[in-house]
C-alpha atoms as one frame of an Amber mdcrd trajectory, in Angstrom:
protein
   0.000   0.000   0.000   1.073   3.466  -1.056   1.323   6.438   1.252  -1.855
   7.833  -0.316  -3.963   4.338   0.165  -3.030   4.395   3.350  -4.248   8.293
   4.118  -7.180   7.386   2.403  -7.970   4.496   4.280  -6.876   6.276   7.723
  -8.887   9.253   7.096 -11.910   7.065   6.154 -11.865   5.333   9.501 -11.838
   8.463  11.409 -14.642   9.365   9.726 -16.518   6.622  10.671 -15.542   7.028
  13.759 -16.944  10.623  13.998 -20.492   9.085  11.744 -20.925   6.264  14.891
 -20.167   8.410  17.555 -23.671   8.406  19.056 -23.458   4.425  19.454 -20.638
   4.538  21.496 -20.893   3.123  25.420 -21.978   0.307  27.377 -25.706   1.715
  27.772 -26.288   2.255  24.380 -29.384   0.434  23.201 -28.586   0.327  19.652
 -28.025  -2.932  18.098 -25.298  -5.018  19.163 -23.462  -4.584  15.194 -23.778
  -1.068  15.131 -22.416  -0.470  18.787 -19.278  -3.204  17.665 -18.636  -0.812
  14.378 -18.466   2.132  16.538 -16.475   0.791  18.953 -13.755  -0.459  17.176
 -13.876   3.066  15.014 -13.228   4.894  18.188 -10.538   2.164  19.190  -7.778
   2.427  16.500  -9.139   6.135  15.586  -5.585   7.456  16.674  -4.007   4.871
  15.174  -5.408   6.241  12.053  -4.520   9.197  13.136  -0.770   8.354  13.247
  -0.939   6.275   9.783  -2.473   9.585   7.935  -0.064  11.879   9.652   3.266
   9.149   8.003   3.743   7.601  11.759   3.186   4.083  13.358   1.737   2.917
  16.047   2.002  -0.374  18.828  -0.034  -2.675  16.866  -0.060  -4.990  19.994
  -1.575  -2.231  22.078  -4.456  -1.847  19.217  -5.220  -5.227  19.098  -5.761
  -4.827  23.176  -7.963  -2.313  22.418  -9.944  -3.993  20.107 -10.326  -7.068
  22.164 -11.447  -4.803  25.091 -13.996  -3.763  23.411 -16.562  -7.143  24.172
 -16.532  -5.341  27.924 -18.251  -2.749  26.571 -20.378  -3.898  24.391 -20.713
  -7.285  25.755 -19.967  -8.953  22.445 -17.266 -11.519  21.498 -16.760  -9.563
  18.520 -13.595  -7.564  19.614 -11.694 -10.931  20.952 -12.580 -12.809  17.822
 -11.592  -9.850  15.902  -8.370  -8.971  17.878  -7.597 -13.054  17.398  -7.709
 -12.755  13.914  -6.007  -9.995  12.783  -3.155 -10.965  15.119  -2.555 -14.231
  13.449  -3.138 -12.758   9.778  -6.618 -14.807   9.334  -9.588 -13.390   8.041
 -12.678 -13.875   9.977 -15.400 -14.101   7.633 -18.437 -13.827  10.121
């Protein structure tokens, strides 16, 4: 991926982030898919931060995030996901 791809993709993920906003926290009562989606925006948002600004980040200490995310939400979404994209599979579900 080119430096522009990846700008592109990091500044479309903060945007989403920003767009789900209002699903965000454990007493939400939107559905459980839309409250994942905004979660895991808002958890690597300043990682995409850092990727459209040319830096890196601790991709171990995203992938905590992410998998911290089924406290909130009270999902199994963030662990499965987390699992995944440690280990380079793609979850499919």
């Amino acid at each position: 991926m080119n430096d522009a791809e990846t700008k592109l993709i990091a500044n479309a993920l903060y945007e989403i982030r920003l767009l789900l906003s209002s699903y965000l926290g454990s007493e939400n009562d939107a559905a459980t898919h839309l409250r994942v989606a905004a979660h895991l925006a808002y958890a690597l948002h300043n990682e995409a931060l850092a990727l459209a600004a040319g830096t890196g980040f601790d991709v171990n200490g995203a992938l905590r995030k992410v998998a911290a995310i089924d406290r909130i939400v009270g999902s199994e979404d963030g662990q499965r996901l987390a699992q995944s994209w440690a280990t380079g599979t793609r979850d499919n579900t």
